[in-house]
Structures are given as structure tokens and as C-alpha cells.
C-alpha positions, 0 to 999 in steps of 0.5 A, a space after each residue: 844385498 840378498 838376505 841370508 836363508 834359513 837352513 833348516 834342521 831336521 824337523 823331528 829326532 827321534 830316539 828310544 829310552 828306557 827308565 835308566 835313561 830317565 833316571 840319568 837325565 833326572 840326576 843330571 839336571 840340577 838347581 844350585 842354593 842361588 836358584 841358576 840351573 846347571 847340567 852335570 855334563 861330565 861325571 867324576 870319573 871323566 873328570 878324573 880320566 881328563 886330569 890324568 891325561 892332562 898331567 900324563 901328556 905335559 910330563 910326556 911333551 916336557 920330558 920328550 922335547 927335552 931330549 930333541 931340543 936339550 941343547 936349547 934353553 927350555 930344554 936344558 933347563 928341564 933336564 937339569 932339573 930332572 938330574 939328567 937326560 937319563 932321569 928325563 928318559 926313565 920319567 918320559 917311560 913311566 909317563 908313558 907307561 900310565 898313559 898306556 894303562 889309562 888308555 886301557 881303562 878308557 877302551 874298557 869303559 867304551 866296551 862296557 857301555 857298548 856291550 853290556 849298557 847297549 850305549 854306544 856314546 855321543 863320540 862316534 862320527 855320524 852324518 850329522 856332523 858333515 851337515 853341521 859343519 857345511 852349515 856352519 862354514 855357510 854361517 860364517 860366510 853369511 850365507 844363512 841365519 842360523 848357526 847348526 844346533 849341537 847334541 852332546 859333542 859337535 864335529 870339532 869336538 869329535 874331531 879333536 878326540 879322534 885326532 887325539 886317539 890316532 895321536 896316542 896309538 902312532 905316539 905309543 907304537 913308536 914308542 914301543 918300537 924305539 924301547 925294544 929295538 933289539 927284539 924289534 929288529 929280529 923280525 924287522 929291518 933295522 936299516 930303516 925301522 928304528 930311524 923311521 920310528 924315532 922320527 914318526 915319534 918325534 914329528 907327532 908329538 910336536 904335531 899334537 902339542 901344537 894343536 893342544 896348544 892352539 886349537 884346544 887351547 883356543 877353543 876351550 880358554 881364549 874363545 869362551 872360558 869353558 870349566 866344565 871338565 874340571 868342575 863337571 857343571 854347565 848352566 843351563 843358558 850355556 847349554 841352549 848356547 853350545 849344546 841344545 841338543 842334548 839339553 832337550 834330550 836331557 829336560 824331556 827324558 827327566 819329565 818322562 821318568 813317571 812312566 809305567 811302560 819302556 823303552 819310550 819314544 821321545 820326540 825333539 822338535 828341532 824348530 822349537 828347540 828354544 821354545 820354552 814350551 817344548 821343553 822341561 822346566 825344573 824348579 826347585 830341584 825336581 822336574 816339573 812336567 811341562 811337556 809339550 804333548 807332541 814331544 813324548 809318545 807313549 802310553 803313560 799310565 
């Protein structure tokens, strides 16, 4: 039986920082009293943003198929504890309403940090995610050795927060179309446009409360139990385990925070990502300078 190939990565990335992007990584790599290192992965407000999704969309899947299904028993249930199909209509529009405002807030976050901060995030597709997800269909059938090393976000995740987005715009247009069918009708077809929404509404939220149920579910509970979103940590370990990538972005940027000149071009040695010489160690809280020198150019004064 033919041995597995080694894929190999792309040998040298390379990215420019400036002192605030520094600075960010230092705080984001801590110590607990016990001595294990952990990555603040998800700041507060993310934190916070990921609830209030959360309780928006169950109020919304709980309410909405309540009405589809209010013959059923979940359904009846649901109803007679909210007093009523037109208590669960006006709940399922508040609902709606803040997931609306939330959605909002999240546009003007991601305008701010493009156009003001000139970061454009890690949740933009790029190229590398096909190349990573060949590799790991060609991991998992055996044909190569090592599994597609991943930065901040991986394809699937990527992929889910797209799905997620497309999901939220058709859910909300919809939405708005069977609100105001009066007004809607006045530049639309009545005939067709309300019933053409109602069942758009209705077959994409089935669609994304199944795959909340079963990819996101499965993925973030039943595969590894991932807390991270709500407590905002993830140990060091499970970073060179699920985001490598990002790790050594994150222990190479601290340990260039003492430079006198920006932006600075950092290097990460694909290959020797795991190699604990390429990468910053950080003991007692504080980044001890371990780099290896092929990893940072700059002039450092």
C-alpha cells in the first residue's frame, strides 16, 4: 500500500504590522494562576454579539415554527404558553426587530475596522481556504500525511458565517415583504409576491435551524466541546491544534512589540510552525523574546 505524500504549505507568509498590532497580540496571550497558557480568542463584545444572536434566533425559530406547525404538539405548546398565536406573532417581530438592530451594529463594526482601522478581518474568503479544504478531503481519504494548518477562522467556519449572513438577509426581506403586504403590493404583484415570501421565509428558516442543529451543533459540541465563544479562552495547546496559524501570528507580533520602527514585516515558517524555536514562548505572563531570527525582519533598535 503506497504511502501517504506530504503536502506541502506554503513555505514563508508573510504579513506587515504596526505597534497597535503588537500591542493587541501582547494582550491577547496570557498566563492563568495555574501556570497553562491561553489565548483570549473572542473579546467581549463578540462575546456578547454571539448571545444576543443566539437568544434572537431560538426566539425566532421557537415563535416562527410555532405558527407553521401550531397544530402540532411542540407547536401548540409553544403557543399556549405565549397566550396565543398573536402574542407569538408580536414576540417573533420584536425578535425580529433586534436581530435587525444587531445586524446593523455587526455592518458598522466590520465598516469601522475596514475603513477606519484598515483591517479588513479573517472572515473574508480567500484562496487559501480552497487549497485547504482540497487538502483535507485529501487527508481524510489517506492520501497525504498532514492535515491543512489554519489561521483565525478555517473554510468551514467561514463558510458557516456566510451561510448564516445570506440566511439573515432572505429571513429579514421576507419578513419585511409579509409585514407590510399592503404597501408592498402597491409596486408588486400581489398574485405572486406575498405567497412567493411566505414560502422563502418559511423553507429558509427550517434550512438554518437544521443546520444550526446538526453542523454547528456538531462541530462546536459533539466533535470537541469548543467553549471558547462564551468564555472568550482557548489554551495554547488547542490553538496549535485548531488554529496554528494564528498562534504564531499572535507569539511572533507580542515579542516584536520593542521595536522602534513600523510597520514591520513579520515572517511564519509554515514548516516549522510547531517547532518551538520559531515561536514565542511566554512565561510568566510576559513575552520572552524567543524568536527565531528568520522569523522577523526589521530593523530593531
Amino acid at each position: 500500500m503506497p504511502k501517504p505524500k506530504t503536502e506541502k504549505s506554503p513555505t514563508v507568509i508573510k504579513q506587515n504590522i504596526f505597534y497597535r498590532d503588537a500591542a493587541e497580540a501582547a494582550k491577547r496571550l496570557r498566563v492563568s494562576s495555574i501556570g497553562i497558557r491561553y489565548v483570549i480568542r473572542f473579546s467581549l463584545g463578540q462575546r456578547i454579539e454571539h448571545i444576543a444572536l443566539l437568544l434572537s434566533f431560538t426566539v425566532l425559530a421557537l415563535t416562527g415554527l410555532a405558527q407553521s406547525y401550531y397544530d402540532s404538539l411542540p407547536g401548540g405548546l409553544i403557543l399556549t404558553l405565549l397566550g396565543g398565536i398573536d402574542t407569538s406573532r408580536q414576540v417573533h417581530h420584536v425578535a425580529s426587530f433586534f436581530l435587525g438592530i444587531q445586524s446593523l451594529y455587526h455592518i458598522a463594526i466590520f465598516v469601522d475596522g475596514a475603513f477606519v482601522h484598515r483591517r479588513f478581518g479573517k472572515m473574508l474568503p480567500a484562496w487559501r481556504d480552497v487549497t485547504d479544504a482540497v487538502q483535507l478531503m485529501k487527508f481524510n481519504a489517506g492520501l497525504v500525511s498532514r492535515r491543512p494548518i489554519f489561521d483565525r477562522f478555517n473554510f468551514e467556519q467561514k463558510a458557516e458565517y456566510w451561510a448564516l449572513v445570506l440566511g439573515i438577509f432572505i429571513m429579514g426581506l421576507t419578513g419585511m415583504m409579509q409585514m407590510f403586504p399592503a404597501q408592498l403590493t402597491l409596486i408588486l404583484p400581489a398574485g405572486w409576491v406575498i405567497p412567493v415570501s411566505r414560502t422563502l421565509h418559511f423553507w429558509q428558516a427550517v434550512l438554518m435551524v437544521l443546520a444550526v442543529l446538526t453542523w454547528h451543533f456538531y462541530h462546536t459540541v459533539l466533535k470537541k466541546l469548543n467553549l471558547s465563544i462564551f468564555n472568550g479562552k482557548m489554551t495554547v495547546e488547542q490553538m496549535k491544534e485548531e488554529h496554528p496559524l494564528e498562534l504564531a501570528y499572535l507569539e511572533q507580533a507580542s515579542a516584536a512589540i520593542e521595536n522602534k520602527r513600523w510597520p514591520l514585516e513579520i515572517e511564519i515558517q509554515a514548516e516549522n510552525i510547531y517547532d518551538a524555536e520559531s515561536i514565542t514562548r511566554i512565561e510568566n505572563g510576559n513575552a520572552d523574546e524567543v524568536v527565531s531570527k528568520n522569523h522577523i525582519e526589521g530593523s530593531v533598535e
